[in-house]
C-alpha positions in Angstrom: -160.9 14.6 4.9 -164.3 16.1 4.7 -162.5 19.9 3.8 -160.2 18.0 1.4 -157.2 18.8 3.7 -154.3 16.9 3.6 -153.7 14.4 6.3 -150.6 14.3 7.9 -148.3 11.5 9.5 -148.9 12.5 12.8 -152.9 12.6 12.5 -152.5 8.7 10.6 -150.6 8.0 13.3 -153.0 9.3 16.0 -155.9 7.3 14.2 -153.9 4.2 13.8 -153.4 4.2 17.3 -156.7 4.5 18.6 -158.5 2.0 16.6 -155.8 -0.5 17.5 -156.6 0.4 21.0 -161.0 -0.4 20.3 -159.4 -3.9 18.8 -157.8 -4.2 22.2 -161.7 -3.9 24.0 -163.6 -6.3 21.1 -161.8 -8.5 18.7 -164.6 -7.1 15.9 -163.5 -3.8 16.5 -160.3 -4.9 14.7 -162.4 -4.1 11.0 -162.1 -0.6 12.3 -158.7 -0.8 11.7 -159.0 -2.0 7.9 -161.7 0.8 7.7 -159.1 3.3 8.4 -156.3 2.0 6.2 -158.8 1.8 3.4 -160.4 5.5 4.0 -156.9 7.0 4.4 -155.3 4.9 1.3 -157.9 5.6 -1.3 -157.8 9.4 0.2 -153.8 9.2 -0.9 -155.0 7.2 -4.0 -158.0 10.1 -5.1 -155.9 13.2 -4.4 -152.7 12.2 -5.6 -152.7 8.7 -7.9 -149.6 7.9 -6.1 -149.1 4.4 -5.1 -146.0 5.1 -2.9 -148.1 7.8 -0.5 -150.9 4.5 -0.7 -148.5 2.1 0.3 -146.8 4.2 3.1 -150.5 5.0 4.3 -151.4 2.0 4.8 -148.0 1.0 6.9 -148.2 3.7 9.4 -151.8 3.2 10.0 -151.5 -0.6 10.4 -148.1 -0.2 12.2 -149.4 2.4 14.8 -152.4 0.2 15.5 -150.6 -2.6 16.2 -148.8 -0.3 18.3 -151.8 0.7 20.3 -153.6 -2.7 20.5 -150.0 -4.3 22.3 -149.1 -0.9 24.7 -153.0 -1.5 26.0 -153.0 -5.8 26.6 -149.2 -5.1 28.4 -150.7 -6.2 31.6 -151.3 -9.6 29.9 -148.3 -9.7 27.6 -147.8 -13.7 28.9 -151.3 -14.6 27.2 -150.7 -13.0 23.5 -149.3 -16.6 22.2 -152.7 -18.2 23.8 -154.7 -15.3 22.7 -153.5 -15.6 18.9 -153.5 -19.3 19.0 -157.2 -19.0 20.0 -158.4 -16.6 17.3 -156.4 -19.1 14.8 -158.6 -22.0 15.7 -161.7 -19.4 15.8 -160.9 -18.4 12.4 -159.8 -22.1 11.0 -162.8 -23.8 12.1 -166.8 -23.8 11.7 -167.7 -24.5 15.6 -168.2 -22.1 18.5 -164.9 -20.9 20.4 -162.6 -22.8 17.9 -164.1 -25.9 17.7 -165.9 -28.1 14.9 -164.8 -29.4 11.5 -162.4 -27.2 9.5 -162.9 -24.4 7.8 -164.5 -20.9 7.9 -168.1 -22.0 7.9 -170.6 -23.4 5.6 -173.0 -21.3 3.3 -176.6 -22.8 5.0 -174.6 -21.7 8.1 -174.1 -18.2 7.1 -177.3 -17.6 5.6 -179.4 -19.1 8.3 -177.6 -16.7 10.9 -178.3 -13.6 8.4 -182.4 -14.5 8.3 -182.5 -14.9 12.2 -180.0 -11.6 12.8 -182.0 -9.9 10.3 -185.1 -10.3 12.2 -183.9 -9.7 15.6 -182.6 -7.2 14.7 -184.6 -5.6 11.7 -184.0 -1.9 12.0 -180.5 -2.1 12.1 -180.4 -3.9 9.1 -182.4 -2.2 7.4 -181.0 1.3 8.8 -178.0 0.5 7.3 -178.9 -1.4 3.9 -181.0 1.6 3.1 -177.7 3.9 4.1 -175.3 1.8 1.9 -177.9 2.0 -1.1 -178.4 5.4 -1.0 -174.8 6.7 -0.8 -173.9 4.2 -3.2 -176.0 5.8 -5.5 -175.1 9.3 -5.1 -171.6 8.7 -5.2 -170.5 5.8 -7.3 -173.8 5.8 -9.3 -174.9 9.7 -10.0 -171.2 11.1 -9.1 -172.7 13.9 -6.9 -170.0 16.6 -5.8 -168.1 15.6 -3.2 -164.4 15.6 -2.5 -162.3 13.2 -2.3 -162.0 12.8 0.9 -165.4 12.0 1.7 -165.6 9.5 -1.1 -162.4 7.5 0.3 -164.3 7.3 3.6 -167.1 6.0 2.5 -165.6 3.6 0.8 -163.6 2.4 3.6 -167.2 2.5 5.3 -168.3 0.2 3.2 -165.5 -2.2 3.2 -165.3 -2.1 6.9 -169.3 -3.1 7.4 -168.6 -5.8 4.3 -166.0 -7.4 6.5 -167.4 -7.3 9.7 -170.6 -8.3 9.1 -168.6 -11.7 7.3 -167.1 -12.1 10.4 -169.7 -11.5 12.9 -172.0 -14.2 11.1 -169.6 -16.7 11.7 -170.1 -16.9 15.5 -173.1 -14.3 15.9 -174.2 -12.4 19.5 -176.4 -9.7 19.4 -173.8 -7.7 21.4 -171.5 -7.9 18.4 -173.0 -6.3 16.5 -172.5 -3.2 18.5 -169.9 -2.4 16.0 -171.9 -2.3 12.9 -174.4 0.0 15.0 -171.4 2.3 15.8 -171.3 2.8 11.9 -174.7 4.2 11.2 -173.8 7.7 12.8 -170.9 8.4 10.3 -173.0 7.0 7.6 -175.4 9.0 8.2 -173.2 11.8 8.9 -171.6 11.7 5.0 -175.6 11.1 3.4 -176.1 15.1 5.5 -173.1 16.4 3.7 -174.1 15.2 0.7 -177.1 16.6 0.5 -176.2 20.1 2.0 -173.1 19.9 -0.8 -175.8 19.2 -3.4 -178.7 20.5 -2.9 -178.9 22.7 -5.7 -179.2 19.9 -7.7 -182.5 19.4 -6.8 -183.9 23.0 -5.5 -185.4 24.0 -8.3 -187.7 21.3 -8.5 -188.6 20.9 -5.0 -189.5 24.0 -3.1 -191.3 24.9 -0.8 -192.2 28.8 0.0 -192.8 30.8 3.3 -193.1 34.1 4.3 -189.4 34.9 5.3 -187.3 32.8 3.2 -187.4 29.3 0.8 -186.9 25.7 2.1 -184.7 23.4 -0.6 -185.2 20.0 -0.9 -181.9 19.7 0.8 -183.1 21.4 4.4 -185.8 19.1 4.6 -183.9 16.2 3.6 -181.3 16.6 6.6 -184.6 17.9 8.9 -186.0 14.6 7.5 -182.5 12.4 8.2 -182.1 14.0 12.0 -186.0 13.0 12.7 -185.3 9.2 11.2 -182.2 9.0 13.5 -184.1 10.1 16.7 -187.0 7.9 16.0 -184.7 5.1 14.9 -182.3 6.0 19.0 -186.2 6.0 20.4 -187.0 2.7 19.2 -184.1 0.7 19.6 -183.2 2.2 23.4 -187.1 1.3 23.8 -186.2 -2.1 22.5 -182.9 -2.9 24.7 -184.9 -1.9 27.8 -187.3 -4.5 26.7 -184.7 -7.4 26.2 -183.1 -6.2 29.7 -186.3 -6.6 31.6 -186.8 -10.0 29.4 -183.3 -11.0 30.4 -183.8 -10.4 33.9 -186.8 -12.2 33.9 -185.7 -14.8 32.3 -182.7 -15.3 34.9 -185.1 -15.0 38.1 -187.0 -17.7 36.4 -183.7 -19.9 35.8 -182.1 -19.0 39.6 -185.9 -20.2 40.5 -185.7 -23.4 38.9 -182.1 -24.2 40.4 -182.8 -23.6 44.1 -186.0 -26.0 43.4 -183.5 -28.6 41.9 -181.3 -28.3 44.9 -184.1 -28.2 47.6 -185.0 -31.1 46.1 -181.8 -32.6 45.6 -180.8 -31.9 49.3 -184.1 -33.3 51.0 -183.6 -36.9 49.4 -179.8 -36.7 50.6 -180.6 -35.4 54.0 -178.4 -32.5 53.8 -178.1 -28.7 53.5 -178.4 -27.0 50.5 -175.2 -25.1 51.1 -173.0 -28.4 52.0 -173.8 -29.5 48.2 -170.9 -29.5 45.9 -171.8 -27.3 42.8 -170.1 -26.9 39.9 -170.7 -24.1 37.9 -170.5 -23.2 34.1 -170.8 -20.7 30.8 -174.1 -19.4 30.6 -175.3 -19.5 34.2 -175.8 -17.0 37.0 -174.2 -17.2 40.1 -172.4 -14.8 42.2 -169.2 -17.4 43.0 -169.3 -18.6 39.4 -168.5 -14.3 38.2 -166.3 -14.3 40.8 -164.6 -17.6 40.0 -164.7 -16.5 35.9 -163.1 -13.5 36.4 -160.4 -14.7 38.9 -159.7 -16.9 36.2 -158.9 -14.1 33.8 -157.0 -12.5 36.3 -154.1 -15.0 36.7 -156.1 -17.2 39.6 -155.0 -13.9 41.8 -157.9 -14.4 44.1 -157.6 -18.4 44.3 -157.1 -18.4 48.5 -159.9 -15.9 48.9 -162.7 -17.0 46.5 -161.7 -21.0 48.2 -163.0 -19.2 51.3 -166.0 -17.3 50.1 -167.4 -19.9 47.7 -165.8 -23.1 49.0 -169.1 -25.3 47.2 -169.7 -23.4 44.4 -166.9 -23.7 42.0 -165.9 -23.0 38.3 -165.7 -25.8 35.8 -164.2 -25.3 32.3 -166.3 -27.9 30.1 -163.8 -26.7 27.1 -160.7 -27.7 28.9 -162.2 -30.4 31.2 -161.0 -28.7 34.6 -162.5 -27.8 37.7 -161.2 -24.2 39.3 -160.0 -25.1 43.2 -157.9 -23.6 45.6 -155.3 -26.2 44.4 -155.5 -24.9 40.9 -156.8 -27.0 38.2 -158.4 -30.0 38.4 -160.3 -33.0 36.3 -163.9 -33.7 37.6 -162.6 -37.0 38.2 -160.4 -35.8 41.0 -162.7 -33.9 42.7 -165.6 -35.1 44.8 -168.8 -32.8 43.5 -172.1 -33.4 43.8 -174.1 -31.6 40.7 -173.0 -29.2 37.6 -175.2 -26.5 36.9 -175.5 -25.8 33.2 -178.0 -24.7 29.8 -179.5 -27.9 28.4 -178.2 -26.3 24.7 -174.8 -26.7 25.6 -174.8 -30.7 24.6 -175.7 -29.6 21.0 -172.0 -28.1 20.2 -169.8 -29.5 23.5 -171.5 -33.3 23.6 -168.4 -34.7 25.5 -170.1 -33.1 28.8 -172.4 -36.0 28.4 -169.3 -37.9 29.8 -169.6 -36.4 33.0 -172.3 -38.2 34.5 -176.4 -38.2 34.0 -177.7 -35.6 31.9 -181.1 -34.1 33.8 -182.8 -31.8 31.7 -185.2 -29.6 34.7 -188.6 -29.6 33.8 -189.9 -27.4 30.3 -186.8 -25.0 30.7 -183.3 -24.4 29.7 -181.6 -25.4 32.5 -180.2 -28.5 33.4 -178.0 -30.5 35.4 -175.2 -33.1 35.4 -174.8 -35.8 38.5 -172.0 -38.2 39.3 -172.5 -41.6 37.5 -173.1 -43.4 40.9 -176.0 -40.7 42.3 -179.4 -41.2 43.1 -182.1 -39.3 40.6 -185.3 -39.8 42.2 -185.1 -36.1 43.5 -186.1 -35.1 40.2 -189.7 -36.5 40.7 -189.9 -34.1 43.6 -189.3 -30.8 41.9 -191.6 -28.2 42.5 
């Protein structure tokens, strides 16, 4: 595209596949794939003003990464009905993980999670905002030359960030947002082009002399651009070993505050740490609880072992309602446990976990706990 070359069915085909294959790794990856159809539609669309060569673009692409997205999740072929039916509830419904009133969200919603995104993450915003802006206005704005090739992709750029970004904001993470970051390269990439392409345009106005030779406008714009983008990797890789050492922190300080709660707990039962019944959920850190959650994404395969290894630390699904045993599934209510691990935040959008037992908030952090109806709770006054 960027040589105004033709693309052919087996390239479309190639591309189609492989972005249905990124879908398979992150749902949000899945705007990739309308990227594509767009870029490679309005490329048929800006060469040749046929709609048939639009129409059959836009097939093989979608087609072939459908085609890639099921030949990768094969080895879970049984879940696809469960895996569909969830994103329908993700997408029909304003909650977290499909549940909440109807509908996609509300505006004060999606606005509020824009403002707080935007300032946790301020130079990716702004990285891209100021990308968007600027090759708006040299294409669509000032028409600068530039085939049409690189003009369809950008507009499939543009379309693609457009409707992931909508998405994202629904239910945001910070790790989602990994694939509006792996945009900014090829953004930057066309604005380079551009400006070598076009740099004439401006040379006679802005030059600057040396002995050997004459610097345009347009070398020290993509000097300038690779400088920004270095600066920009410097910072941010700066920044996300920040959060990492913060994150770890932060869970040495939470693992801290639940062997207190169980020392605690155990001394006024007279009994062992270790013979305590925990139950363990989303958003905590234990070694059985990873093993447990990814046994249960692998079919309960490891069910006899992990009943051996971590016989008192088990998985419960507050969602479903269910505790993860060597029997299989069970409710909470058939189980004899002694206390669920769990963030105190999780009552704001799942309150039914209140039914569970007493809800013990630990202290002035985010972790808190859940004991049987019937159990003592004067081991809270003896937390360290």
């Amino acid at each position: 595209m960027k040589n105004n070359k033709r693309v052919n069915t087996r390239e479309k085909i190639i591309i189609g596949f492989v972005v249905g294959v990124l879908t398979a790794f992150q749902l949000y990856f899945s705007t990739w794939v309308i990227g594509a159809i767009v870029s490679f539609a309005a490329n048929e669309w800006y060469s040749n003003k046929e709609i048939t060569g639009v129409i059959k673009t836009s097939f093989i692409i979608g087609f072939s990464s459908l085609a890639g997205f099921f030949i990768i999740t094969l080895p879970i072929y049984k879940n696809l009905p469960e895996f569909f039916s969830f994103v329908l509830e993700l997408a029909t419904h304003e909650g977290l993980y499909g549940n909440g009133r109807e509908g996609f969200t509300s505006p004060q919603r999606y606005l509020g999670n824009l403002f707080i995104y935007s300032k946790i993450l301020p130079y990716l915003f702004l990285t891209i905002l100021c990308l968007i802006i600027a090759l708006h206005f040299l294409i669509f704005i000032k028409n600068w030359k530039i085939n049409p090739g690189i003009k369809a992709f950008t507009l499939g750029i543009f379309i693609q960030i457009f409707i992931a970004v909508s998405i994202i904001l629904k239910h945001p993470m910070q790790i989602y947002f990994l694939s509006i970051a792996a945009m900014a390269p090829m953004l930057f990439a066309i604005l380079i082009h551009i400006i070598d392409k076009n740099g004439d345009k401006v040379k006679e106005k802005f030059i600057i002399n040396t002995k050997n030779n004459s610097i345009g406008l347009n070398q020290i714009s993509i000097i300038s651009i690779f400088f920004i983008m270095m600066i920009l990797f410097g910072i941010n890789f700066q920044t996300a070993v920040n959060n990492h050492i913060l994150r770890m922190e932060r869970i040495s300080e939470d693992l801290s505050t639940i062997n207190r709660t169980l020392s605690a707990y155990s001394e006024q039962r007279s009994t062992r740490p270790e013979k305590i019944n925990l139950l363990w959920t989303y958003e905590t850190y234990s070694p059985c609880y990873a093993r447990w959650y990814g046994n249960d994404y692998a079919d309960l395969a490891f069910t006899t072992e992990l009943a051996q290894i971590c016989k008192n630390n088990l998985h419960v699904n507050l969602w479903t309602g269910q505790i993860l045993t060597d029997n299989g599934w069970e409710s909470p209510n058939e189980y004899v446990w002694d206390i669920i691990v769990l963030k105190a935040g999780i009552v704001n959008f799942l309150p039914k976990v209140l039914e569970y037992g007493n809800f013990i908030e630990i202290g002035d952090t985010d972790i808190a706990v859940i004991v049987p109806p019937n159990a003592p709770l004067d081991f809270v006054h003896y937390i360290d």
